[in-house]
ChimeraX commands (.cxc) that place a marker at each C-alpha (Angstrom):
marker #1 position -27.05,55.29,-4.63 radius 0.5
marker #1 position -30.68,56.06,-3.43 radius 0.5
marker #1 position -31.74,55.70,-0.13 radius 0.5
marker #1 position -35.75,55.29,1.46 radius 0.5
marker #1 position -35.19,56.62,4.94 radius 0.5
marker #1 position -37.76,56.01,7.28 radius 0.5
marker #1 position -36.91,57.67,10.27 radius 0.5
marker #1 position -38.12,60.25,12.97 radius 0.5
marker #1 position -37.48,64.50,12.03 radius 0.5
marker #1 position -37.06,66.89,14.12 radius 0.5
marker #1 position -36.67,70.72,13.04 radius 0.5
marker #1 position -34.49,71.61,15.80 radius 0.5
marker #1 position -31.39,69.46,16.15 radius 0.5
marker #1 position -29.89,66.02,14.20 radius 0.5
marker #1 position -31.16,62.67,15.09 radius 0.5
marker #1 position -33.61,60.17,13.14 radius 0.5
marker #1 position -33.99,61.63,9.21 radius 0.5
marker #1 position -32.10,64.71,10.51 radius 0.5
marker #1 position -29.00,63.14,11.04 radius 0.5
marker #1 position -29.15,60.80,8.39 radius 0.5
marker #1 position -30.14,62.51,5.13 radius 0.5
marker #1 position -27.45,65.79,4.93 radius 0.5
marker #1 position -24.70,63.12,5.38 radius 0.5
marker #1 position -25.94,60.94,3.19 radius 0.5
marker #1 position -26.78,63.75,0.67 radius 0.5
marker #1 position -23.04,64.84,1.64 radius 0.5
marker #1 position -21.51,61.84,0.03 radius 0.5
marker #1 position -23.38,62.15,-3.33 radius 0.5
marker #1 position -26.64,60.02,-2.51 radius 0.5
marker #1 position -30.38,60.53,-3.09 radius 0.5
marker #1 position -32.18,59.98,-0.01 radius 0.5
marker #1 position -35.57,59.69,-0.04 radius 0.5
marker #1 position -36.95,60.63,3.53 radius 0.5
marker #1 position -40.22,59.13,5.00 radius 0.5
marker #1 position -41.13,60.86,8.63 radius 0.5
marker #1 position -42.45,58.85,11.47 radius 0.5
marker #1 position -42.63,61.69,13.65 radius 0.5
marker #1 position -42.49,65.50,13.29 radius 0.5
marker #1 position -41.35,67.16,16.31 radius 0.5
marker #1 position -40.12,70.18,17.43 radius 0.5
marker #1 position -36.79,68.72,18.81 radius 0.5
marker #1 position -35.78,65.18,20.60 radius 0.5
marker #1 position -37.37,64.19,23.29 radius 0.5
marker #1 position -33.69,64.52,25.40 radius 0.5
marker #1 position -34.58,67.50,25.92 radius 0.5
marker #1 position -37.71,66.67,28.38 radius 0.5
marker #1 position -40.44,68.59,26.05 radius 0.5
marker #1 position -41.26,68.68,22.64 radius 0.5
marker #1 position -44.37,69.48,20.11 radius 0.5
marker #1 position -45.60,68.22,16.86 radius 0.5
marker #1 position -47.33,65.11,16.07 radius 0.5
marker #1 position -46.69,61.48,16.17 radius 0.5
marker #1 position -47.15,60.33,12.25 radius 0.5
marker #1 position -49.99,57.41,12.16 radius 0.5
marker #1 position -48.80,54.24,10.73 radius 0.5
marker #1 position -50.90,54.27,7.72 radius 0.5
marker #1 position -49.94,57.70,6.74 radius 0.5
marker #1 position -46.27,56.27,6.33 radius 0.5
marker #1 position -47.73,53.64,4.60 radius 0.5
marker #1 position -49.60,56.14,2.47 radius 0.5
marker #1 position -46.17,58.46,1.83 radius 0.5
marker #1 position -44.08,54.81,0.36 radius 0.5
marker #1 position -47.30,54.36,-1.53 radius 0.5
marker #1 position -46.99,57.44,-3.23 radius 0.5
marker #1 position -43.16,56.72,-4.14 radius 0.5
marker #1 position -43.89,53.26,-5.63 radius 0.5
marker #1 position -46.53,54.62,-7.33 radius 0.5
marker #1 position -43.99,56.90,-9.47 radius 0.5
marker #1 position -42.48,53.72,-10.50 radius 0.5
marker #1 position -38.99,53.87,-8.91 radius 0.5
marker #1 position -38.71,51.29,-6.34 radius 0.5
marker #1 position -36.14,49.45,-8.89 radius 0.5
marker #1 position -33.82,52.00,-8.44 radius 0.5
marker #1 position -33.51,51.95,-5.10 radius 0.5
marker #1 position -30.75,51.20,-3.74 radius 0.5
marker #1 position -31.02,50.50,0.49 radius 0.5
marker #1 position -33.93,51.19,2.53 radius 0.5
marker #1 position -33.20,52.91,6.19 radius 0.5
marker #1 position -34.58,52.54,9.43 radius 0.5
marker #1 position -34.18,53.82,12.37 radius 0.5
marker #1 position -36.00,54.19,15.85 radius 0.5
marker #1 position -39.51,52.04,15.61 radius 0.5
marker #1 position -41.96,53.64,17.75 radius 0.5
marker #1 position -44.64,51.37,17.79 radius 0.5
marker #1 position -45.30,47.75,16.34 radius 0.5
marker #1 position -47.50,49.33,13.47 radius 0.5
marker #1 position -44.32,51.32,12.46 radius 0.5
marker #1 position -42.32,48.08,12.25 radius 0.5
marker #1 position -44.79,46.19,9.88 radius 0.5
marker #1 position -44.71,49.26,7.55 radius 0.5
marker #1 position -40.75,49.09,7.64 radius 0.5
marker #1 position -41.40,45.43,7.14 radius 0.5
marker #1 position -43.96,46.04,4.25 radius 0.5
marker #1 position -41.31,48.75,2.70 radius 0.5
marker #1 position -38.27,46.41,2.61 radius 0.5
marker #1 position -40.79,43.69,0.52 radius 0.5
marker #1 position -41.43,46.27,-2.06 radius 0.5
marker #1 position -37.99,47.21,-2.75 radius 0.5
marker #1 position -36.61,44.29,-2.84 radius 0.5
marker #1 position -39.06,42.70,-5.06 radius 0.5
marker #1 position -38.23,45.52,-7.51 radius 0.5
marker #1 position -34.15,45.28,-6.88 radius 0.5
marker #1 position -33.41,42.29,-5.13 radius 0.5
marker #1 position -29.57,43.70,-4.83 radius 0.5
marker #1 position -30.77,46.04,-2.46 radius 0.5
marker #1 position -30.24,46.27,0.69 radius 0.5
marker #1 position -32.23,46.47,4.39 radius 0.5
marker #1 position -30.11,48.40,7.47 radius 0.5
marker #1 position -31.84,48.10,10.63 radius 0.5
marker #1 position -30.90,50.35,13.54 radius 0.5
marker #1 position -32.65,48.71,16.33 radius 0.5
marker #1 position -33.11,51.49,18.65 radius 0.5
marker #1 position -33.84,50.10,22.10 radius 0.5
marker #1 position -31.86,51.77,24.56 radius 0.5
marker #1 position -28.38,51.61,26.39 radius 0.5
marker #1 position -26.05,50.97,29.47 radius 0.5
marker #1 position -26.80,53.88,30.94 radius 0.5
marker #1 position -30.38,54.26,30.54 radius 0.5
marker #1 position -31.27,50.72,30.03 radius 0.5
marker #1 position -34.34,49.51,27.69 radius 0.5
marker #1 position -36.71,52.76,26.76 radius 0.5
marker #1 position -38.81,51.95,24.11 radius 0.5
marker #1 position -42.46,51.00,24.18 radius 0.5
marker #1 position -42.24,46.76,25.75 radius 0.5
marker #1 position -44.37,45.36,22.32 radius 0.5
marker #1 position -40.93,46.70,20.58 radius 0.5
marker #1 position -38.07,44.00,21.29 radius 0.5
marker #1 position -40.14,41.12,20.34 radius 0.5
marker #1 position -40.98,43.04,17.43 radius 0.5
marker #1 position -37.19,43.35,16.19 radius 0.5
marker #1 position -36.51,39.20,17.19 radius 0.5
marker #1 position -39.47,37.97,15.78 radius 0.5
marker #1 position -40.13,39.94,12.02 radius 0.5
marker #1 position -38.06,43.49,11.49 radius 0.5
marker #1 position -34.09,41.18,12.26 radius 0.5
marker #1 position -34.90,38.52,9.91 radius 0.5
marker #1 position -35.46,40.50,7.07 radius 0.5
marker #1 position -32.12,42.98,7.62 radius 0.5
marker #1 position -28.91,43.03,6.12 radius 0.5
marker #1 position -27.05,45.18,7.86 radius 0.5
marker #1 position -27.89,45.70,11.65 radius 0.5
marker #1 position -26.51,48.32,13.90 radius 0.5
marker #1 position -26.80,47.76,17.21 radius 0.5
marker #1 position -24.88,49.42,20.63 radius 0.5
marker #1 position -23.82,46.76,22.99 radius 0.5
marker #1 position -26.33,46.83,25.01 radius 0.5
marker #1 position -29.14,46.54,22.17 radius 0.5
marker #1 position -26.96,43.40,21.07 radius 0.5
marker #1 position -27.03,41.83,24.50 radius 0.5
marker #1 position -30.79,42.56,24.90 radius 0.5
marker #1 position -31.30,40.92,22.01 radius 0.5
marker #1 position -29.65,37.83,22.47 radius 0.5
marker #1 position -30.70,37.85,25.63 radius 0.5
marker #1 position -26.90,37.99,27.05 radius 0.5
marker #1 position -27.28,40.12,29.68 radius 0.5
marker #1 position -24.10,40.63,30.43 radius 0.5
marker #1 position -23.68,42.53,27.52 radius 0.5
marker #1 position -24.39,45.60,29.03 radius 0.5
marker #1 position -21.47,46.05,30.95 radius 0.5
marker #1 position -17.60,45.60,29.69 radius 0.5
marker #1 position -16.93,42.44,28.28 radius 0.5
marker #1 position -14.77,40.34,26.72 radius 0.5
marker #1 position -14.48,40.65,22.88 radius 0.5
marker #1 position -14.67,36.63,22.99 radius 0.5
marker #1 position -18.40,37.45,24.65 radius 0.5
marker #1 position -19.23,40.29,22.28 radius 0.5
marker #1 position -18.49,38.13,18.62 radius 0.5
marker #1 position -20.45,35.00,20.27 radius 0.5
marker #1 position -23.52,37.71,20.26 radius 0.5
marker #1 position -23.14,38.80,16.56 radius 0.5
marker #1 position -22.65,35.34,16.18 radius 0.5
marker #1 position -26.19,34.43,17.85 radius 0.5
marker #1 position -28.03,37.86,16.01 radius 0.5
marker #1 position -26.54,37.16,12.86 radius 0.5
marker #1 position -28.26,33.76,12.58 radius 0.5
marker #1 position -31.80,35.66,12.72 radius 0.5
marker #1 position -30.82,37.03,9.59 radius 0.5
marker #1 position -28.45,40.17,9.09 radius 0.5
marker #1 position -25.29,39.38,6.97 radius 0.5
marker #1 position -23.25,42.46,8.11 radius 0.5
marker #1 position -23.46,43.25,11.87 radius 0.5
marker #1 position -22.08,47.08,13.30 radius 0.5
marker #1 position -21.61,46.80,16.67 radius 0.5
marker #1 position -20.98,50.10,18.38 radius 0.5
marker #1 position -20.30,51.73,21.58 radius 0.5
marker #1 position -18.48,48.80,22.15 radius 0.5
marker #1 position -17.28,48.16,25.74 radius 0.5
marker #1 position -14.21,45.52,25.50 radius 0.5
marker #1 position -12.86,44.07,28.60 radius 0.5
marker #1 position -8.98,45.17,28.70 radius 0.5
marker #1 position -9.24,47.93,26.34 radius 0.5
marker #1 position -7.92,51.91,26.70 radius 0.5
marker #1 position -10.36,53.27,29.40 radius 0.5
marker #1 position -10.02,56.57,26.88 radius 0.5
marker #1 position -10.93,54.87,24.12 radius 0.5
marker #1 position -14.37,53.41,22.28 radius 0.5
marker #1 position -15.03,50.74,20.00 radius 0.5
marker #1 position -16.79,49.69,17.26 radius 0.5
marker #1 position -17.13,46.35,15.44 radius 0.5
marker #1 position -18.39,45.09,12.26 radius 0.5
marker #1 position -18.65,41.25,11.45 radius 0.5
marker #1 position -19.53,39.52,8.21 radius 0.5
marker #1 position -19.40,35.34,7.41 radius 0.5
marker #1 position -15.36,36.65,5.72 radius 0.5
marker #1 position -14.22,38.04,9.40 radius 0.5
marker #1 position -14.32,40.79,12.03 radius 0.5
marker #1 position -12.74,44.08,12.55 radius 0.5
marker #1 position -12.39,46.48,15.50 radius 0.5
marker #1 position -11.72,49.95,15.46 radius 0.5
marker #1 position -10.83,52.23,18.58 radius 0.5
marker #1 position -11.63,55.73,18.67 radius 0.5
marker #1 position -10.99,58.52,21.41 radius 0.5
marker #1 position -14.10,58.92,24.12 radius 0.5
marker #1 position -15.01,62.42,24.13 radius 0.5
marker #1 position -16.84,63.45,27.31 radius 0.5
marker #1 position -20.20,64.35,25.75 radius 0.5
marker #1 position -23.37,62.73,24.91 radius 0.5
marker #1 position -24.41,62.86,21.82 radius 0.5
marker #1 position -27.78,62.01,20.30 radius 0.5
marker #1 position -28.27,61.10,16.79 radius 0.5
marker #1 position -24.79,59.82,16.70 radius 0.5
marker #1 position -26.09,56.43,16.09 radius 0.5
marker #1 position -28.05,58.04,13.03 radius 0.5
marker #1 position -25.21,58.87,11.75 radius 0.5
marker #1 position -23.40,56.33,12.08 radius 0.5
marker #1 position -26.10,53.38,10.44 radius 0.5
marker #1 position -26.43,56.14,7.70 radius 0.5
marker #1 position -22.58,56.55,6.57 radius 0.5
marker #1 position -21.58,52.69,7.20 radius 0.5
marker #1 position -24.55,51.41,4.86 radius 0.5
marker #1 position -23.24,54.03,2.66 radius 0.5
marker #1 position -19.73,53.04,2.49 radius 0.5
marker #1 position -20.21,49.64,2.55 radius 0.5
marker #1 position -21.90,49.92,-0.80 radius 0.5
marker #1 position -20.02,52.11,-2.10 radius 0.5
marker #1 position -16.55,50.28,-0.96 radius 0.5
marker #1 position -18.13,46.71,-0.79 radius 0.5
marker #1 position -15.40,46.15,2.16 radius 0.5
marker #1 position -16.60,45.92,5.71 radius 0.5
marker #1 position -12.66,46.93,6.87 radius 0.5
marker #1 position -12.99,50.50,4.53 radius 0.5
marker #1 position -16.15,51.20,5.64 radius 0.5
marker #1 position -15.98,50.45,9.02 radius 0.5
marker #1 position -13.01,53.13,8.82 radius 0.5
marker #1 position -14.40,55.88,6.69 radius 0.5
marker #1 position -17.53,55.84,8.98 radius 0.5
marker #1 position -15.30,55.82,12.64 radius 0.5
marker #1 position -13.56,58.64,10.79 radius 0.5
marker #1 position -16.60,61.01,10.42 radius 0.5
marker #1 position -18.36,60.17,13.23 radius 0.5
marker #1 position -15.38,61.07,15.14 radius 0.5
marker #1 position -14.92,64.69,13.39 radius 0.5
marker #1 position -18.50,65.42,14.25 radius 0.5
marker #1 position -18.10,64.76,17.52 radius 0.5
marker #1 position -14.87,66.67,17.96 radius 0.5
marker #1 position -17.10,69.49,16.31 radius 0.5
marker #1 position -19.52,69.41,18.48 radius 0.5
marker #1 position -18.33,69.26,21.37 radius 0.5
marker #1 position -15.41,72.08,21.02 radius 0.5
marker #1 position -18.25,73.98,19.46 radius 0.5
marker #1 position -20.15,73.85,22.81 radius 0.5
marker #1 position -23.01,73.64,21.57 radius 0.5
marker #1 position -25.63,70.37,22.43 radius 0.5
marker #1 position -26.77,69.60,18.95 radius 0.5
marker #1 position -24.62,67.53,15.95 radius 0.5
marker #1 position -22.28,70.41,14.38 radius 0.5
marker #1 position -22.91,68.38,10.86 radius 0.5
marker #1 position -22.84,71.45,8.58 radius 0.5
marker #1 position -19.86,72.38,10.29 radius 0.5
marker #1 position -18.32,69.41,9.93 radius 0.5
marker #1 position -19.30,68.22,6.29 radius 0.5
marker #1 position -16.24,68.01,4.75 radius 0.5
marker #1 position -15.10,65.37,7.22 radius 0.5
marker #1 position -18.27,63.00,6.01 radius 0.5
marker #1 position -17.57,63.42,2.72 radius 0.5
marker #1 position -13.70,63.28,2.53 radius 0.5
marker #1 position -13.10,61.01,6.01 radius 0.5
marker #1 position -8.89,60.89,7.11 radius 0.5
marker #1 position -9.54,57.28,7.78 radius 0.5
marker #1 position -6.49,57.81,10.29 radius 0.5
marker #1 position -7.69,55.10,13.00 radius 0.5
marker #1 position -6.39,51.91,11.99 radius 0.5
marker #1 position -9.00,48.82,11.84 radius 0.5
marker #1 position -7.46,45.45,12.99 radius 0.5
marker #1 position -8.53,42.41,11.74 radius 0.5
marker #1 position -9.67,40.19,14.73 radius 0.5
marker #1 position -11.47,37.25,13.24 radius 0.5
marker link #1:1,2 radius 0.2
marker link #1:2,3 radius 0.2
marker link #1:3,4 radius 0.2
marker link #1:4,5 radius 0.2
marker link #1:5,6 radius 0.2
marker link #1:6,7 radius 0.2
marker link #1:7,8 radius 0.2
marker link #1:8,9 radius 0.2
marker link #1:9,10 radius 0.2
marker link #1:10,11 radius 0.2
marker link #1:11,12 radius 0.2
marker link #1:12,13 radius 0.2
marker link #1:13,14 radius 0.2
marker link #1:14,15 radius 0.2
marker link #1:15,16 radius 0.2
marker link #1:16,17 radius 0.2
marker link #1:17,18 radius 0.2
marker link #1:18,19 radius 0.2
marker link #1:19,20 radius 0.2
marker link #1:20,21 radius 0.2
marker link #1:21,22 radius 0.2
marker link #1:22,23 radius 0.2
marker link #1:23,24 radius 0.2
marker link #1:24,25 radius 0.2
marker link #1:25,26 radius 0.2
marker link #1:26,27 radius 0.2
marker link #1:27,28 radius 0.2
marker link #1:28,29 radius 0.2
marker link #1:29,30 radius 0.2
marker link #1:30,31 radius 0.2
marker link #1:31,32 radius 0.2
marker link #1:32,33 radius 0.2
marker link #1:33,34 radius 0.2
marker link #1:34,35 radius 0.2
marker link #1:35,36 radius 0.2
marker link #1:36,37 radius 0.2
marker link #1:37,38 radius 0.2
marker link #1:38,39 radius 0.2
marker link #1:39,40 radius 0.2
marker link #1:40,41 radius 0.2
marker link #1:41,42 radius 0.2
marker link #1:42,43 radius 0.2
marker link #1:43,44 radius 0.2
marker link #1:44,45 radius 0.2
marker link #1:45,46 radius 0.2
marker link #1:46,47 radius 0.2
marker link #1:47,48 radius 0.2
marker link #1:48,49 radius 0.2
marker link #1:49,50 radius 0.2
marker link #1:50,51 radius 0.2
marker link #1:51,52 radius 0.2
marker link #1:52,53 radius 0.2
marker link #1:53,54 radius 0.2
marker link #1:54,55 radius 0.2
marker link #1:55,56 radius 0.2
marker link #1:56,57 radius 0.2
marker link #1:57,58 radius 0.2
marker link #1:58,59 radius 0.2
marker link #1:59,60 radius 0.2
marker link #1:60,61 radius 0.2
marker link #1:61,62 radius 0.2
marker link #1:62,63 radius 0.2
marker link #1:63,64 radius 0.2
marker link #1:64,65 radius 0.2
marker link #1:65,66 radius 0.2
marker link #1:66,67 radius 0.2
marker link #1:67,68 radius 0.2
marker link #1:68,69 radius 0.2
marker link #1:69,70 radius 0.2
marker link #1:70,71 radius 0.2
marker link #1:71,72 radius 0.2
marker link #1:72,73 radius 0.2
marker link #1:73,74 radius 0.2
marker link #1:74,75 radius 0.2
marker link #1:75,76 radius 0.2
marker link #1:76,77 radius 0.2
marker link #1:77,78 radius 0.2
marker link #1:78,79 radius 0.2
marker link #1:79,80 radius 0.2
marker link #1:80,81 radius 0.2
marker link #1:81,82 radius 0.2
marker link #1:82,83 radius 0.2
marker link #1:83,84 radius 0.2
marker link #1:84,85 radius 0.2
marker link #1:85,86 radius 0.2
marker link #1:86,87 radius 0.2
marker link #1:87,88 radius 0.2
marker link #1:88,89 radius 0.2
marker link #1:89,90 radius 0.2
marker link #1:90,91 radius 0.2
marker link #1:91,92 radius 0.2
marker link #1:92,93 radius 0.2
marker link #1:93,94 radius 0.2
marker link #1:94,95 radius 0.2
marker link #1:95,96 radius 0.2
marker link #1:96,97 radius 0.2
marker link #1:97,98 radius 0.2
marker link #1:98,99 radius 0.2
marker link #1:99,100 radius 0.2
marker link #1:100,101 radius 0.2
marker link #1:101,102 radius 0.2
marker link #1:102,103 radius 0.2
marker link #1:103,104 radius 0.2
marker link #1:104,105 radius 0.2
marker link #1:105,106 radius 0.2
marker link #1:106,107 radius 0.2
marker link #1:107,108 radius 0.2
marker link #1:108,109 radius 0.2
marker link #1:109,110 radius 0.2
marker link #1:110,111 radius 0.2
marker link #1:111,112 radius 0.2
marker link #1:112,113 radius 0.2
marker link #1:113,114 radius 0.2
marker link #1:114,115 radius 0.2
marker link #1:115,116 radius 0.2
marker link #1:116,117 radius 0.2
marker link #1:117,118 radius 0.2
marker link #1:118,119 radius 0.2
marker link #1:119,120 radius 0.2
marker link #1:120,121 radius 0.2
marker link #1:121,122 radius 0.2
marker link #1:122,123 radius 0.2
marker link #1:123,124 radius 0.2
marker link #1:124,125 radius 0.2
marker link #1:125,126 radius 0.2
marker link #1:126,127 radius 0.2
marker link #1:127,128 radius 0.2
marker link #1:128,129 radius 0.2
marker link #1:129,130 radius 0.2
marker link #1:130,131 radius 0.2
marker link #1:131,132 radius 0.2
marker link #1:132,133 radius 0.2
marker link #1:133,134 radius 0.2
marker link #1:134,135 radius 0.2
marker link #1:135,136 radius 0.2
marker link #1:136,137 radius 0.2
marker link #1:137,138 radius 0.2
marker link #1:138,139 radius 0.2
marker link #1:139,140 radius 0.2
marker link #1:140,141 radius 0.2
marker link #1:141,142 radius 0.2
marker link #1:142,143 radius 0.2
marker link #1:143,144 radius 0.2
marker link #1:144,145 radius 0.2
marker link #1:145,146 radius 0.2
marker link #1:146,147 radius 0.2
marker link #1:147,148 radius 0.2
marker link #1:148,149 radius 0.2
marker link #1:149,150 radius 0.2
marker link #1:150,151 radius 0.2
marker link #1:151,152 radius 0.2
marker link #1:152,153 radius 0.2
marker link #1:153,154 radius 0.2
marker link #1:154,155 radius 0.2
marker link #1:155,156 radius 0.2
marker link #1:156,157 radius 0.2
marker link #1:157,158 radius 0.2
marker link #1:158,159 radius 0.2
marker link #1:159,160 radius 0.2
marker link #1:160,161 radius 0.2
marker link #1:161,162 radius 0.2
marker link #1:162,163 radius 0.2
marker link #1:163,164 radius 0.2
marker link #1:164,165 radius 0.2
marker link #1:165,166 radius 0.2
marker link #1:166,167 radius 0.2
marker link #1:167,168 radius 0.2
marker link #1:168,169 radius 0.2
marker link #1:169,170 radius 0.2
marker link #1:170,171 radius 0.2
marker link #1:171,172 radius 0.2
marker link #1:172,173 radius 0.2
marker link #1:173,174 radius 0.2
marker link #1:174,175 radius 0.2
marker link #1:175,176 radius 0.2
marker link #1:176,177 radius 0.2
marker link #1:177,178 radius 0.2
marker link #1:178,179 radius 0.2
marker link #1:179,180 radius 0.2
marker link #1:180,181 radius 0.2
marker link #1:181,182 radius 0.2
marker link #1:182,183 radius 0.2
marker link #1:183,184 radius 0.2
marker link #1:184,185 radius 0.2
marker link #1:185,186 radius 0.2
marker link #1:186,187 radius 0.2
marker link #1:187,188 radius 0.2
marker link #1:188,189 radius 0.2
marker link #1:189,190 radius 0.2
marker link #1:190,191 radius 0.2
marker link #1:191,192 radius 0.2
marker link #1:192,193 radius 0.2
marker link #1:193,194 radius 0.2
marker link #1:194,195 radius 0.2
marker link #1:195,196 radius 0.2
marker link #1:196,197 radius 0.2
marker link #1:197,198 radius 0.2
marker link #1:198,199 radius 0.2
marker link #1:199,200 radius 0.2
marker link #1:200,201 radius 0.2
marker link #1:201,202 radius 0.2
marker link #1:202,203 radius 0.2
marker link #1:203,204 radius 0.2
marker link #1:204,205 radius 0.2
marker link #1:205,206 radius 0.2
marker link #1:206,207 radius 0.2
marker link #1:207,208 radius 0.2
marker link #1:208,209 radius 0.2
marker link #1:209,210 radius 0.2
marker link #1:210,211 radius 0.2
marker link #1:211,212 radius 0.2
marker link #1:212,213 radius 0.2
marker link #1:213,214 radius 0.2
marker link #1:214,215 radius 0.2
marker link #1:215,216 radius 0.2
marker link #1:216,217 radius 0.2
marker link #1:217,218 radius 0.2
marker link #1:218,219 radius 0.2
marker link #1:219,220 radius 0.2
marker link #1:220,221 radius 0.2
marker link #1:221,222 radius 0.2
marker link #1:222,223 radius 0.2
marker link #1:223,224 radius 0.2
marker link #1:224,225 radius 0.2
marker link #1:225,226 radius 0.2
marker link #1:226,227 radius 0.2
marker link #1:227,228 radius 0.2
marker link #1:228,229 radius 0.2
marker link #1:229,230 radius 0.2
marker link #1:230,231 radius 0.2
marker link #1:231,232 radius 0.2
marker link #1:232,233 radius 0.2
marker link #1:233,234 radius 0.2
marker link #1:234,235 radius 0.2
marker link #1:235,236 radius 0.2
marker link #1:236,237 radius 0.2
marker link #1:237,238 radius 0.2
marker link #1:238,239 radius 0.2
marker link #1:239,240 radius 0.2
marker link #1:240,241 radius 0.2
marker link #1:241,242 radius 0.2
marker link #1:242,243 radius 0.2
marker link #1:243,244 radius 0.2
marker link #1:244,245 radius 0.2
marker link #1:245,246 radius 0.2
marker link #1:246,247 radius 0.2
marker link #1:247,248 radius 0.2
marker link #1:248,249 radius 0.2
marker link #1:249,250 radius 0.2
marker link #1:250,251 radius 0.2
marker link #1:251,252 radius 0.2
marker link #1:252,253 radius 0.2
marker link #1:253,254 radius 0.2
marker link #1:254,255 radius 0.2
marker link #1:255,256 radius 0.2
marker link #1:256,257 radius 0.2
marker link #1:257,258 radius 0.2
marker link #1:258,259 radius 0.2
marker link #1:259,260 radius 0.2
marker link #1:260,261 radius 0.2
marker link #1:261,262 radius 0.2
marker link #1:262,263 radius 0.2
marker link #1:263,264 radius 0.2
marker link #1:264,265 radius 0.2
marker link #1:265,266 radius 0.2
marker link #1:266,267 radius 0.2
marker link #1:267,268 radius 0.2
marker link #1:268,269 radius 0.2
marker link #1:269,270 radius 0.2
marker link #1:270,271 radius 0.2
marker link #1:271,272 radius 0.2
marker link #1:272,273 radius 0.2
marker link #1:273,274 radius 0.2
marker link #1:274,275 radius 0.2
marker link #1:275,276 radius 0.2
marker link #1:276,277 radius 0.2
marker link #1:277,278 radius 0.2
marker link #1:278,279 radius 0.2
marker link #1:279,280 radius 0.2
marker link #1:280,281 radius 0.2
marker link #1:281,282 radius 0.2
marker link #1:282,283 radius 0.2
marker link #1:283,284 radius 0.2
marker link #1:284,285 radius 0.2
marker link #1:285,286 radius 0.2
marker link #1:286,287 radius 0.2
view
C-alpha cells in the first residue's frame, strides 16, 4: 500500500507524520509524508520552534509528487490535525487528485479538534471547516468522543454516555459522508471504570473493543491509531480485524511508554507489537 500523509512533524517526539509514518513503514507500506508544520517538538510541551508551513507550499510539495506521475498508485491519503482553513482546502484539493487517478482509494480524516478534558482547541474557522467540505469527502473518520459530539452537535457527548447515544452520533456523521467511522476514547455509560473503548461502525454493523486505561497521557496516540486502522482495514478489508490489530498496538505502545517513563511514544521500542499485533482483546459485535 502507499500512503500521502499530510500531517504536522516534529523532530523531537511522535505525533502528526511522526507517529504515523514508522508504523506505517513498520507494517510494509510506502508512506509518502507531506509536512504542515516543522517544529521542534509538540506544542504540549508549552514552547516550541520552527516554522508553520504556508498553505501553498503544501500545495507546492503534492504538486511535485503528481508531477512524477504516481498518484494512480496511491493507495489512501492521510490527514491529520488541520491548522488553518487553507490547510483543509489543500487536503481537500489532495484527496481530488488521487482519487481521480485511483478511484479505489481511500480518504481517512482525523478531525483533530480537541477533547473532554481540554475541550475545543483549534483555531474557531476549523469545525465548520470539517462539517461543511473536509467530512463529506472522507472515508474513514476517526474521531474521540468528544470530536464526534462536537460535531453532531450532541453535546452530551463529551461526558459518559450511553452506547445507544454514541451509535446515534456515527449514525448522524456518517450521513455527511464517511463510510467507516473509528470512534475512540470512547466513554460508555456502565462500562469497567478501568477500561477504554473504541468503536468502529460501517452500513454491515458495529464493534466495540475494551482496552485497559493506563494512567498516562499520551499525545500522538490518536496518530497512531488513524494510521494503523486505515492500514489494516485495507489490508484485512474487515472492520472487526482491524479494529483489533490496531487496539492491539496501540495498547503495547502505551504499555511501553509508560513503564519506560519516559513522556514521548516508545514506538521503536515497541515495533514489533505494530507489526505482529497479539490481537488478544476480543471485539464484540454490537450492531
Amino acid at each position: 500500500m502507499r500512503v500521502l500523509s499530510i500531517q504536522s512533524h516534529v523532530a523531537y517526539g511522535h505525533v502528526g507524520n511522526s507517529a504515523a509514518v514508522f508504523p506505517l513503514q513498520r507494517l510494509g507500506h510506502e508512506v509518502w509524508p507531506v509536512l504542515t508544520v516543522n517544529f521542534s517538538n509538540h506544542t504540549g510541551y508549552g514552547a516550541w520552534k520552527g516554522p508553520l508551513i504556508p498553505a501553498a507550499d503544501v500545495a507546492a510539495v503534492i504538486e511535485g509528487i503528481e508531477d512524477r506521475g504516481v498518484l494512480p498508485t496511491c493507495n489512501a491519503v492521510l490527514s491529520g490535525y488541520q491548522g488553518s482553513p487553507e490547510i483543509a482546502d489543500v487536503v481537500i484539493d489532495a484527496v481530488a487528485k488521487v482519487k481521480a487517478a485511483n478511484p479505489d482509494a481511500t480518504y481517512t480524516c482525523d478531525p483533530v479538534m480537541g477533547n473532554a478534558t481540554s475541550g475545543c482547541f483549534v483555531n474557531p474557522a476549523i469545525p465548520p471547516k470539517y462539517r461543511e467540505t473536509v467530512i463529506p469527502v472522507a472515508d474513514i473518520l476517526t474521531p474521540n468522543q468528544f470530536e464526534l459530539g462536537f460535531i453532531t452537535d450532541r453535546p452530551g457527548l463529551g461526558k459518559a454516555s450511553s452506547l445507544d447515544d454514541v451509535l446515534a452520533g456515527v449514525d448522524d456523521v456518517r450521513r455527511l459522508g464517511p463510510s467507516t467511522v473509528l470512534v475512540t476514547s470512547v466513554a460508555r455509560l456502565g462500562a469497567d471504570e478501568d477500561t477504554i473503548e473504541m468503536l468502529a461502525v460501517t452500513e454491515d454493523g458495529a464493534w466495540l473493543v475494551s482496552t485497559p486505561r493506563l494512567p498516562m497521557k499520551a499525545n500522538g496516540s490518536g496518530d497512531i491509531t488513524a494510521a494503523l486502522f486505515t492500514a489494516h482495514l485495507h489490508e484485512t478489508g474487515s472492520p472487526a480485524d482491524a479494529l483489533a490489530r490496531t487496539a492491539s498496538s496501540v495498547f503495547a505502545v502505551l504499555k511501553q511508554t509508560l513503564d519506560s517513563g519516559e513522556r514521548e511514544l516508545r514506538l521503536v521500542a515497541a515495533q514489533d507489537a505494530i507489526a505482529h499485533p497479539a490481537c488478544e482483546f476480543e471485539v464484540t459485535r454490537v450492531r
